[in-house]
N, C-alpha and C positions, 0 to 999 in steps of 0.2 A: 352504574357500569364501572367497572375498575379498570383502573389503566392496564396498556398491554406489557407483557411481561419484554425483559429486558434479555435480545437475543446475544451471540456472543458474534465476535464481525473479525474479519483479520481487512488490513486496508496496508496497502502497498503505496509509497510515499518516495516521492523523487523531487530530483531538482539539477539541470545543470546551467541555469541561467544567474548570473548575481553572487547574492552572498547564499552559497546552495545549504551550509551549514545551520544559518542564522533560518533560512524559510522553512525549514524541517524542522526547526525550533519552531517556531511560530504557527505552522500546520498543528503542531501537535497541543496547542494550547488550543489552539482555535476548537479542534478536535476534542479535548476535554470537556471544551464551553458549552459542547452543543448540549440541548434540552434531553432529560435522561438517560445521560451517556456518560460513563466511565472508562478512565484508559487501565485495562487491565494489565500489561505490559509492551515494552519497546523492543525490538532487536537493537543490535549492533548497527553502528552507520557503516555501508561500504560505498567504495567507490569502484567505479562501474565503467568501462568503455562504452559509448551509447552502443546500439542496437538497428535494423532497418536501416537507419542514415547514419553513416557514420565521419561525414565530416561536419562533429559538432563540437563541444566541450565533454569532459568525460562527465558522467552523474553520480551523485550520493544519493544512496537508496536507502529506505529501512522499512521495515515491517510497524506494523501498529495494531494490537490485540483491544477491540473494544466488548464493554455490554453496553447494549444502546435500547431503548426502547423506539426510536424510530423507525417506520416499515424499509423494507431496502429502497424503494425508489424515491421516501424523504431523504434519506441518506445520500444517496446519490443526488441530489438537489441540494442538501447542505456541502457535501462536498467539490462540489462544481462551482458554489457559492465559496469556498475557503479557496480554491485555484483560482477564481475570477480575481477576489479579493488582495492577492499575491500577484496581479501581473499578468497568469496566465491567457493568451490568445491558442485559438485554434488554426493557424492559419496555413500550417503544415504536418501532416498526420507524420506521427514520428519525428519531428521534431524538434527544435530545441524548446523547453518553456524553464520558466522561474519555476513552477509546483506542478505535479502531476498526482493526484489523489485517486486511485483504483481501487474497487473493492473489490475482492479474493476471493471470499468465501463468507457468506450468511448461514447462521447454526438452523439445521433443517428449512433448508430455501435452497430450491432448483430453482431457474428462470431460465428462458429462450427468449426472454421481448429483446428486439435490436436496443432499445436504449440502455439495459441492465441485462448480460450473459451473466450467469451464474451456477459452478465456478466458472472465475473469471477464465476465459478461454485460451488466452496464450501463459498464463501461471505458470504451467508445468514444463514451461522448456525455455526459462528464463530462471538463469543462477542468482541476478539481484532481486528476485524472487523468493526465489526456493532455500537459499542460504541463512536468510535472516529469517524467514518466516518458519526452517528448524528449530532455531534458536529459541522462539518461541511456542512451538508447537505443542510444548506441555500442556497450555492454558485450550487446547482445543475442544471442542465439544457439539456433537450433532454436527460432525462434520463430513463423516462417513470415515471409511477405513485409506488411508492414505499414507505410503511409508515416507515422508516428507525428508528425512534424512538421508535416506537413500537417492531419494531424486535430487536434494541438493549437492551429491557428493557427485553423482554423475553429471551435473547440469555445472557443477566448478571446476571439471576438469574441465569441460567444452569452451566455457568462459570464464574467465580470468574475472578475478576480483579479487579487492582488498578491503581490511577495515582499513575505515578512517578515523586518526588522532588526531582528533582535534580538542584544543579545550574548552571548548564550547560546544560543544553536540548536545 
C-alpha cells in the first residue's frame, strides 16, 4: 500500500499572548517537524486589532502554505497539539491565547463535521486572513476558484492592519 499523497493546506497562525513574534516562530518549526509535511511558503507577519473581543492585546497573524500527507483531522490533532504545546487554554472563545492554529483550506476537502468546517468558515471576512493568505495565494491548488485579492483588499479596507518589522519574524 503506498503512502497517501501529499495534499496542499493553507493554516492561519496567530498570537496575542507573550513573545507573539517568537511563537509564530516556533509554530512554524513545529509545523515543519510534523510527519510528511512541507512548509511550502509563509506570508508577511501583520499586526491585527483583535476581533469578537476586543479588550485584549492587539495580534500578529500570518498565513502558512503547507503539503502534508496527514488527513485534515490528523492535522487538526497535530495542530491543537502545537497550540496546547505553546500555552494555549480554551477558556474564552475569542479570546486572548499565546497560538491560535486554524486551518483555511484543504486541496479538494469540503467538510461540515463541527470539529473540522472546511473552508474554514469565518476566512472570508476576516482581513488578518484574507491579506496574508493573497500574498500567498500563488502556491494554491485544488482549492476552487476564489478571487482572494479582491476579498483581501475589501476586507483591509473594513480592518485595519499592518505589517510587522520585526527582526525576528
Amino acid at each position: 500500500m503506498s503512502a497517501p499523497q501529499a495534499r496542499r493546506v493553507f493554516l492561519s497562525l496567530g498570537s496575542n499572548l507573550g513573545d507573539r513574534a517568537a511563537t509564530l516562530a516556533a509554530a512554524r518549526e513545529a509545523l515543519a517537524a510534523l510527519p510528511g509535511t512541507t512548509v511550502v511558503a509563509t506570508s508577511g507577519v501583520y499586526e491585527t486589532a483583535p476581533q469578537e473581543r476586543e479588550e485584549q492585546p492587539e495580534f500578529l497573524n500570518q498565513v502558512v502554505c503547507l503539503d502534508t500527507r496527514l488527513g485534515p483531522f490528523d492535522l487538526l490533532a497535530e495542530c491543537q497539539r502545537i497550540e496546547h504545546e505553546h500555552g494555549r487554554t480554551r477558556e474564552l472563545r475569542f479570546g486572548p491565547r499565546t497560538l491560535d492554529v486554524d486551518i483555511l483550506l484543504v486541496q479538494d476537502v469540503e467538510s461540515r463535521d463541527p470539529e473540522l468546517v472546511l473552508p474554514h468558515p469565518r476566512m472570508l471576512r476576516r482581513a488578518f486572513v484574507l491579506v496574508p493568505l493573497a500574498e500567498i495565494w500563488g502556491c494554491a491548488r485544488g482549492m476552487g476558484e476564489l478571487d482572494v485579492a479582491a476579498l483581501a483588499a475589501q476586507a483591509a479596507r473594513e480592518q485595519p492592519l499592518r505589517p510587522y518589522l520585526a527582526a525576528e519574524v
